[in-house]
N, C-alpha and C positions, 0 to 999 in steps of 0.2 A: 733088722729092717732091710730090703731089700734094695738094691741100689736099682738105676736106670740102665738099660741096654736098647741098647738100641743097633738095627740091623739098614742094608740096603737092598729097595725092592724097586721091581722095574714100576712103574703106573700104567704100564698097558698091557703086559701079561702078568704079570705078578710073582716073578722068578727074583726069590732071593739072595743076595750077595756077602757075604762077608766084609769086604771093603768095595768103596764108588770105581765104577768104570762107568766110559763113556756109551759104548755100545752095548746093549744087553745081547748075550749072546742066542738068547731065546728067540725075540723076535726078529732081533736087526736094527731096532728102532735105535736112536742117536737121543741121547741127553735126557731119558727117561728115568732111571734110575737117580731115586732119593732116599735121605735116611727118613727111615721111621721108629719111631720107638716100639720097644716090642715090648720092655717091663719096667714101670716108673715105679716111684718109691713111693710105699704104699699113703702117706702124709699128702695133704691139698695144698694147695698155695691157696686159696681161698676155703676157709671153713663155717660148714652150715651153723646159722645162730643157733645155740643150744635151746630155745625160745621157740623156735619153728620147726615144727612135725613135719617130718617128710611123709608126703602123701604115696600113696599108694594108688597107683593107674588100674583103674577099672574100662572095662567096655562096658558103651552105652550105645543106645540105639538111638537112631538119626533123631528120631523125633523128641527123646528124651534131651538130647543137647542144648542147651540156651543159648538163643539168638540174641543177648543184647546188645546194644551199641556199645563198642570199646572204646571207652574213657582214653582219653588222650592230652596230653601238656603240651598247653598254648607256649609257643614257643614266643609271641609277640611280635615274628615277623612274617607279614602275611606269604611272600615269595616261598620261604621256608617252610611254612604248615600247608601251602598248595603242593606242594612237589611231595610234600612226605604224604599227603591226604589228610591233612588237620592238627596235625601236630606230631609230637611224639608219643609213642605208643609205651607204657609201665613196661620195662622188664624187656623191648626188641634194642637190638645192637644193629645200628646204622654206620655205616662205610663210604664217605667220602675218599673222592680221589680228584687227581687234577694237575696238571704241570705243576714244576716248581715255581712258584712265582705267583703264581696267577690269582694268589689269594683265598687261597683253604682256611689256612690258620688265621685270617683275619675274618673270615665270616666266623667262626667257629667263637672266636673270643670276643666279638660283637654280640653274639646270639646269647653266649655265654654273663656278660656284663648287663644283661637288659633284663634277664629273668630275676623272678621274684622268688624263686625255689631258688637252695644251696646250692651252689655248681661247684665241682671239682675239676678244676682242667689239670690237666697234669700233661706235661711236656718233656721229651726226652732229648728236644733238639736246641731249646733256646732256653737259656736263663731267666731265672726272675727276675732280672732288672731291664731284661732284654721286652719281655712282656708287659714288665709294669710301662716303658718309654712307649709300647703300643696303646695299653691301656688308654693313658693320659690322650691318649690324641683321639682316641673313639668315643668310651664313657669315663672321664673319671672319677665320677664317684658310683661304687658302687659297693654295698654293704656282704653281699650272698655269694661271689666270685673266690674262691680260695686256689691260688695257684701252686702247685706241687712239681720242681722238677725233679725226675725219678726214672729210672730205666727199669728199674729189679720191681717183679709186680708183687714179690712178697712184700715189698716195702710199701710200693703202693696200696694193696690191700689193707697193711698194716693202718697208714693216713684213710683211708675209707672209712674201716673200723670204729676209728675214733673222729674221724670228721660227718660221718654219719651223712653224705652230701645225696639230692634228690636226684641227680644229673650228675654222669659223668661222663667227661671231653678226654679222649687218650689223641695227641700228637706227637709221634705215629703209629704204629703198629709197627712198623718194622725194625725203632728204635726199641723195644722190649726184649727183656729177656729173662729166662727163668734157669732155678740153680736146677731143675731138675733133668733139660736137653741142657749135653755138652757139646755145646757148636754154637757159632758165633751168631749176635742179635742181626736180626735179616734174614738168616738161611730160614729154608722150607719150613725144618723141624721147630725152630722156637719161633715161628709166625703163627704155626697150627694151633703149637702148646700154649701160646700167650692169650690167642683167639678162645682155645675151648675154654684155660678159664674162666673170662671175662663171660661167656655164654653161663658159665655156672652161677655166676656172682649176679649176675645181668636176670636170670628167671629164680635162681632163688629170693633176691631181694627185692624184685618185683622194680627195678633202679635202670631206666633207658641208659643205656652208655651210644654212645658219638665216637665213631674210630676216625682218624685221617690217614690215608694210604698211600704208598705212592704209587707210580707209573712211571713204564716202561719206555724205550724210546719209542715202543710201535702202537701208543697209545692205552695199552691195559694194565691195570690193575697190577704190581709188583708181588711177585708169590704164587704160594699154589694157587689153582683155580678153586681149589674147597674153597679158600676163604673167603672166595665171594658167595658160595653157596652155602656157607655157616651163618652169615648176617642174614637178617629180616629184610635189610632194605641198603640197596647198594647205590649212592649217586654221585653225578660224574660235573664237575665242576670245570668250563672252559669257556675259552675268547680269547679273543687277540690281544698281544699285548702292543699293536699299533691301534688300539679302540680303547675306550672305557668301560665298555659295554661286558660283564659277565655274564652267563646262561649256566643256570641251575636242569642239570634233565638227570631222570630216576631212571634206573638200567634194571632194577630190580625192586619190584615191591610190593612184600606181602600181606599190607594194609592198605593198602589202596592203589589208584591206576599210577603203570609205567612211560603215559605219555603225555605229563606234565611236565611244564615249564617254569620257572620262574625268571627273572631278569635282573641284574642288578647292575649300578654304576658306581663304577671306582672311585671316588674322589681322595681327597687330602684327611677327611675324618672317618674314612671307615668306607663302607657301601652302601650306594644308597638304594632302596627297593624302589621300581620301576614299575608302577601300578596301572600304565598305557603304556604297553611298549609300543604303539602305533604312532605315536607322538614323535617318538625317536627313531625309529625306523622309515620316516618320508622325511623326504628334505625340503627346507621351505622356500624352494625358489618360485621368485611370483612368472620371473621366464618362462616363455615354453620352450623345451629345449627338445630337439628330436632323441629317439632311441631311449625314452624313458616311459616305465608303465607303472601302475600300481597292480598290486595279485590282492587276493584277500585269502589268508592262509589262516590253518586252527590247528595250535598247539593243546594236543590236553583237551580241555575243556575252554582256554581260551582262543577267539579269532584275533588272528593279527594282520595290519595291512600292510603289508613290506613293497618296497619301491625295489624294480629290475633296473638296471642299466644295460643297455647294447649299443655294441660299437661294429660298424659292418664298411670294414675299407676293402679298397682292391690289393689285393696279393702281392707283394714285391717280388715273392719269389716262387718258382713253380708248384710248390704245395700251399695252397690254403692253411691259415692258423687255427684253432680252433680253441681257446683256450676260456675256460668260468672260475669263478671266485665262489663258494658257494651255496653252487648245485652242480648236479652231476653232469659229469662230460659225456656220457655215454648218450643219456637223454638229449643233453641239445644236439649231437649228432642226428638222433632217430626226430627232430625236430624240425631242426634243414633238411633231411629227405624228404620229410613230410609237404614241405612248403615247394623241392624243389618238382616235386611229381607230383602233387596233387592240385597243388597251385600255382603250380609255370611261373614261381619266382627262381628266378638262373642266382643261385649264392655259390654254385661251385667254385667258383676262380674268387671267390673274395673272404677276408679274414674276416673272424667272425668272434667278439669277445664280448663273456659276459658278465654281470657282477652283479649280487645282493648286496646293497647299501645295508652299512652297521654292522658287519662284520661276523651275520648267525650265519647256517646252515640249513636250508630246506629243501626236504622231500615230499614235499606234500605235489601229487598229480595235478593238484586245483592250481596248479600256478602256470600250467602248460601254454594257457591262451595270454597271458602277460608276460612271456617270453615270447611267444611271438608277435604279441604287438607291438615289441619293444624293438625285434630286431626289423620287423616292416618299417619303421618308423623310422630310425635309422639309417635301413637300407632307400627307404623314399626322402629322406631329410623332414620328412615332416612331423611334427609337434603333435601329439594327440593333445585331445581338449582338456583342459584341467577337471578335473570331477571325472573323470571316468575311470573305473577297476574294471575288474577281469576276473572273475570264479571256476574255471572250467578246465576241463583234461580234451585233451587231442588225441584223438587216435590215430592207428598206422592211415585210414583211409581219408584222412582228412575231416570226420566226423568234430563234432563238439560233442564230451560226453559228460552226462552228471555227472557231481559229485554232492557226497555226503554234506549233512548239514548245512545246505546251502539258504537255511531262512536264517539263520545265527550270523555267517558271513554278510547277506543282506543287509541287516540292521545293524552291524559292526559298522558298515561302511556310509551307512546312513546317518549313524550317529558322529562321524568321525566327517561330514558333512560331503561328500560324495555327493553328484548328480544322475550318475548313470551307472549301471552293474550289467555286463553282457555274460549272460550265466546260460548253458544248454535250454533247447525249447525242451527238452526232457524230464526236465526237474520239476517234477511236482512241487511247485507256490503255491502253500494257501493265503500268504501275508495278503491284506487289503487297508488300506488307507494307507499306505507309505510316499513320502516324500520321494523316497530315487526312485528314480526311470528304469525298469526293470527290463533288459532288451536282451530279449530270446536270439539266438542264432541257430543255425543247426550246422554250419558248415565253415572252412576256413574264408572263401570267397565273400561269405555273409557278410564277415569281422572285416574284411579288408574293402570293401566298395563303402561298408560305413561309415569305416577309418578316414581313407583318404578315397576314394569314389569322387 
């Protein structure tokens, strides 16, 4: 039987080594060079059921191909079958990731405890008693949850085998390791190795597996980048840990859209799904307080209404501040130019801060004219009227410009009891009988003589 060898190649030219150096001497590149194996033993850590014919791949022509709807496992939490696009998909391998802390492993064994199919979690970081003391505080009774702690995936395969489970949870990927790479669990080679077999197990068994991953200090994914491009569907689990507030978002995904959201809140029993995050995203002061707006933003397929905060004082010191919580700093830069040349408001000499209440992160352009209402408002001290949002992008010229799905945003904010929505006169409205005051603008002077005029 042939043993495993394994050699060292660079990942950007492809020049072989004998043993790891830092510099490849080929290109010059720095920290490229990784082992790979080059001949493993010829036996599987995971073996096809004697029962199941391996098929044979034929071409077919586009139109010969079946389009049906792919069958998918209700996962039972709606947050989680939105961001995946309905559930879990038979036989795809999905890759959570997410600070340490932040609560991976507790959605995971939540999601895990509520299903009505077999689940296998299998953990290589915490104990079973460590998980049963979680258990108890989220579901405790649950009949279909079998917990296996395990590092060696022959072993794990071996509990699969005989637990026969519909679902399975690995915590983490990087705690794995197999007899067949000789290097320690984490390095490159047994992330690849541990990843391709679960891919095998995962489409031959037709059996969705759940990986948890970790991250880097600079935010990505722990390992090669293959392994994000081995998985079906890669999502990234974050929020502050001064909030309660988690945000589920898909970075990758080959059964449905990457620009979905979900929402969850932390509490003492587990997380709870957040099915208005518009509710928890304004604040309920009956005050009018100056330098506060409502935006109306659309994650995914959902509209949200998130509240701006602006704080606009005079300079201490000879450089203006400029600092956001948020969104981006670049853009409120290009924001105050905007206001300060188009619209003869003088903010040079003054700090200028800003903040999305709740603790998300948005880029949506639709929120351009609720940042500067908020810092008018602010900068004049005055209080915009309660009931009033903002739908619209700003351009360099001072313009108010459409934005997309602007009837959805509408009626979000309608429903959410709203008075008034100042959205571009460019936006084709066909909505008619609605409640809110739909008030067209075309320009920044428009917004500000209505404002405070």
């Amino acid at each position: 039987m042939a043993k495993t060898k394994t050699a060292f190649f660079c990942q950007n030219c492809g020049t072989q080594y004998a043993k790891w150096v830092g510099q490849c001497t080929a290109c010059k590149e720095w920290n490229t060079v990784v082992e790979e194996v080059v001949q493993k033993e010829e036996k599987s850590s995971w073996k096809t059921p004697t029962n199941t014919a391996k098929k044979v791949s034929r071409p077919l022509r586009v139109n010969e191909i079946s389009t049906e709807k792919e069958l998918r496992l209700n996962t039972f939490d709606l947050e989680f079958n939105r961001v995946l696009g309905g559930g879990l998909v038979p036989g795809s391998l999905t890759l959570l990731g997410g600070e340490p802390g932040i609560g991976k492993s507790t959605l995971l064994l939540q999601i895990a405890l509520k299903l009505p199919y077999k689940t296998l979690y299998v953990s290589g970081e915490e104990s079973q008693k460590q998980i049963k003391m979680r258990a108890d505080r989220i579901h405790p009774n649950s009949d279909t949850c079998f917990i296996l702690t395990e590092t060696k995936t022959q072993n794990i395969f071996k509990q699969i085998e005989d637990t026969e489970p519909d679902i399975v949870v690995i915590d983490s990927i990087q705690t794995l390791h197999t007899d067949y790479i000789e290097s320690a669990a984490g390095s490159i080679s047994q992330i690849r190795e541990c990843t391709a077999e679960l891919i095998k197990f995962a489409k031959e068994t037709n059996t969705p597996v759940i990986l948890i991953g970790h991250i880097t200090k600079d935010g990505s994914i722990a390992g090669p980048k293959i392994l994000e491009h081995m998985v079906d569907s890669v999502l990234q689990f974050e929020g502050d840990r001064n909030y309660v507030y988690r945000i589920l978002r898909s970075l990758k995904n080959r059964f449905g859209s990457t620009s979905e959201l979900g929402i969850y809140e932390m509490q003492g029993s587990g997380l709870r799904e957040v099915n208005n995050p518009s509710e928890i995203l304004i604040s309920k002061n009956d005050e009018g307080l100056s330098g506060t707006a409502i935006a109306s933003t659309v994650e995914g397929m959902r509209p949200l209404m998130i509240e701006i905060q602006a704080l606009v004082s005079t300079a201490v010191y000879g450089t203006p501040q400029r600092s956001t919580t948020g969104y981006n700093a670049k853009r409120l830069n290009m924001l105050l130019a905007v206001l300060e040349k188009r619209a003869g408001f003088k903010l040079a000499a003054k700090d200028v801060f800003l903040n999305i209440t709740g603790g998300i992160s948005v880029d949506d352009p639709a929120i351009d004219l609720a940042v500067i209402a908020a810092i008018l408002s602010s900068n004049e001290d005055i209080a915009i009227e309660k009931g009033v949002c903002f739908a619209a992008e700003v351009g360099l010229a001072g313009e108010i410009r459409p934005v997309q799905r602007v009837e959805q945003r509408i009626l979000e904010a309608e429903k959410l009891g709203f008075d008034t929505i100042f959205v571009s006169k460019n936006n084709k409205i066909s909505l008619k009988d609605t409640q809110i005051k739909i008030q067209l603008v075309a320009k920044i002077e428009d917004v500000a003589n209505y404002l405070f005029g």
